[in-house]
C-alpha positions as CSV (number, residue, x, y, z in Angstrom):
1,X,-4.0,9.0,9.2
2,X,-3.2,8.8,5.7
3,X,-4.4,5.4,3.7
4,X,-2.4,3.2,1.7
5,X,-2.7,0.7,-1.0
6,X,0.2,-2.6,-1.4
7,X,-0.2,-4.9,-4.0
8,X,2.0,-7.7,-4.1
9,X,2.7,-11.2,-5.8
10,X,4.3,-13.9,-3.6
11,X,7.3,-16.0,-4.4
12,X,6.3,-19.4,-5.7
13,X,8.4,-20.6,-2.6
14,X,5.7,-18.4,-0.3
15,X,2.7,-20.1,-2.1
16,X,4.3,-23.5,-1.8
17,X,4.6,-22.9,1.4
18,X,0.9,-21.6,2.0
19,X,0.0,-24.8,0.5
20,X,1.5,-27.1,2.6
21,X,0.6,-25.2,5.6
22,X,-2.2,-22.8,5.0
23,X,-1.9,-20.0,7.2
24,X,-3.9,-16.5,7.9
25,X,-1.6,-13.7,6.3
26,X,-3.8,-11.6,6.8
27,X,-2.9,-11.9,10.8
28,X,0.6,-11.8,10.0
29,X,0.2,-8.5,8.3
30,X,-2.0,-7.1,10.5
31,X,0.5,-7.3,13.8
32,X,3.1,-5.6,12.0
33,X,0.6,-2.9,10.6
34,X,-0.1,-2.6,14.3
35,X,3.5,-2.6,15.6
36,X,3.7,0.4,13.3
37,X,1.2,2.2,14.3
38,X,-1.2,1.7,11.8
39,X,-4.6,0.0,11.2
40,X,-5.1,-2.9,8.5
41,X,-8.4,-1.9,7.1
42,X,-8.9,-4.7,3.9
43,X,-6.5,-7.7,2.7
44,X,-7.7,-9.8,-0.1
45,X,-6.1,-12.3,-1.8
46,X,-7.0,-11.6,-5.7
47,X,-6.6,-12.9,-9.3
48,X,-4.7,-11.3,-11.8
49,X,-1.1,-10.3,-11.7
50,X,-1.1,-9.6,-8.2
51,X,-1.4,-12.1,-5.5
52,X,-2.4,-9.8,-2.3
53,X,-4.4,-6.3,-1.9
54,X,-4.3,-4.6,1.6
55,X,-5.8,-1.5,2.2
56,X,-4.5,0.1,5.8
57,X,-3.6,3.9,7.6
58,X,-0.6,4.5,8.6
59,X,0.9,7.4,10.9
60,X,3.3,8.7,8.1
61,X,4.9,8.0,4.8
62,X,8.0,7.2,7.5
63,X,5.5,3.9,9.0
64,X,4.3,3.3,5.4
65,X,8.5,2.8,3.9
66,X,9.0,0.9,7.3
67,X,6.8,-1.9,6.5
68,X,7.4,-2.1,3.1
69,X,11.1,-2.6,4.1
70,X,10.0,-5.4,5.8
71,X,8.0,-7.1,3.6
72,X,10.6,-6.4,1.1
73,X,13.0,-7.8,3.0
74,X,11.2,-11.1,4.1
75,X,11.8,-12.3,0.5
76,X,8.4,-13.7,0.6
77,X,7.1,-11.3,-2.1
78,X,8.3,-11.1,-6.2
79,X,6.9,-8.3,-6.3
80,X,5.4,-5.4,-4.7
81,X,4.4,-1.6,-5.1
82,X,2.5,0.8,-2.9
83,X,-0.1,3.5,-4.2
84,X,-0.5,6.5,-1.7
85,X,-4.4,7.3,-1.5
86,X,-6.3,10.5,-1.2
87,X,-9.6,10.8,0.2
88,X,-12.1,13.1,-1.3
89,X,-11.7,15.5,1.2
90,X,-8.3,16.0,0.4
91,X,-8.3,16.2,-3.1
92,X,-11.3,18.5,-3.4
93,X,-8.6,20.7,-1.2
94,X,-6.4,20.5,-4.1
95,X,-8.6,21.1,-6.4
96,X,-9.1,24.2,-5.0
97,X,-5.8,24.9,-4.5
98,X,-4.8,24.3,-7.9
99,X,-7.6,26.5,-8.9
100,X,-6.2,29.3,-7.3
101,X,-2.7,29.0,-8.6
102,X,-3.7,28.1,-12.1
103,X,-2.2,31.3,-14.0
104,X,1.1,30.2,-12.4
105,X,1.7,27.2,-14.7
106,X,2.7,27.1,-18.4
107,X,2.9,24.4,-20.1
108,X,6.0,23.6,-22.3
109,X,5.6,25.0,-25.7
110,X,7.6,24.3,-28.8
């Protein structure tokens, strides 16, 4: 299954919330991973500009969009993006791959 990367920041209502009543996100995010067929490997709450890391497999990009949609559509995140990740495997497959197609490429030239 492919792996996927969300970053996210909460809505100040969301970490309100979370203060009043602290509560395991992690779990929440995990069943619906789950529900979609996928397995929540990581989820870390971090500093910086983002509030939330989660690294997870889905089935497809099809899974992946689906719970984005509904974390999107929660409104409990400001913000969020998701980064598509390759495992070495993979990209020394396109390495090669590019390697034999190289002559097939030119680059603009002015």
């Amino acid at each position: 299954m492919p792996f996927y990367m969300f970053q996210g920041q909460y809505t100040s209502d969301s970490i309100n919330a979370m203060i009043d009543t602290p509560q395991d996100r992690e779990a929440a995010a995990r069943g619906m991973i789950e529900a979609l067929g996928g397995t929540l490997h990581h989820f870390f709450f971090c500093f910086g500009s983002e509030d939330v890391v989660a690294i997870m497999e889905m089935p497809d990009d099809t899974a992946m969009t689906a719970g984005s949609m509904l974390v999107g559509g929660s409104g409990a995140m400001s913000s969020g993006r998701t980064t598509k990740l390759i495992t070495m495997a993979d990209a020394m497959e396109a390495m090669a791959t590019a390697g034999k197609t190289k002559g097939h490429y030119h680059p603009v030239s002015g």
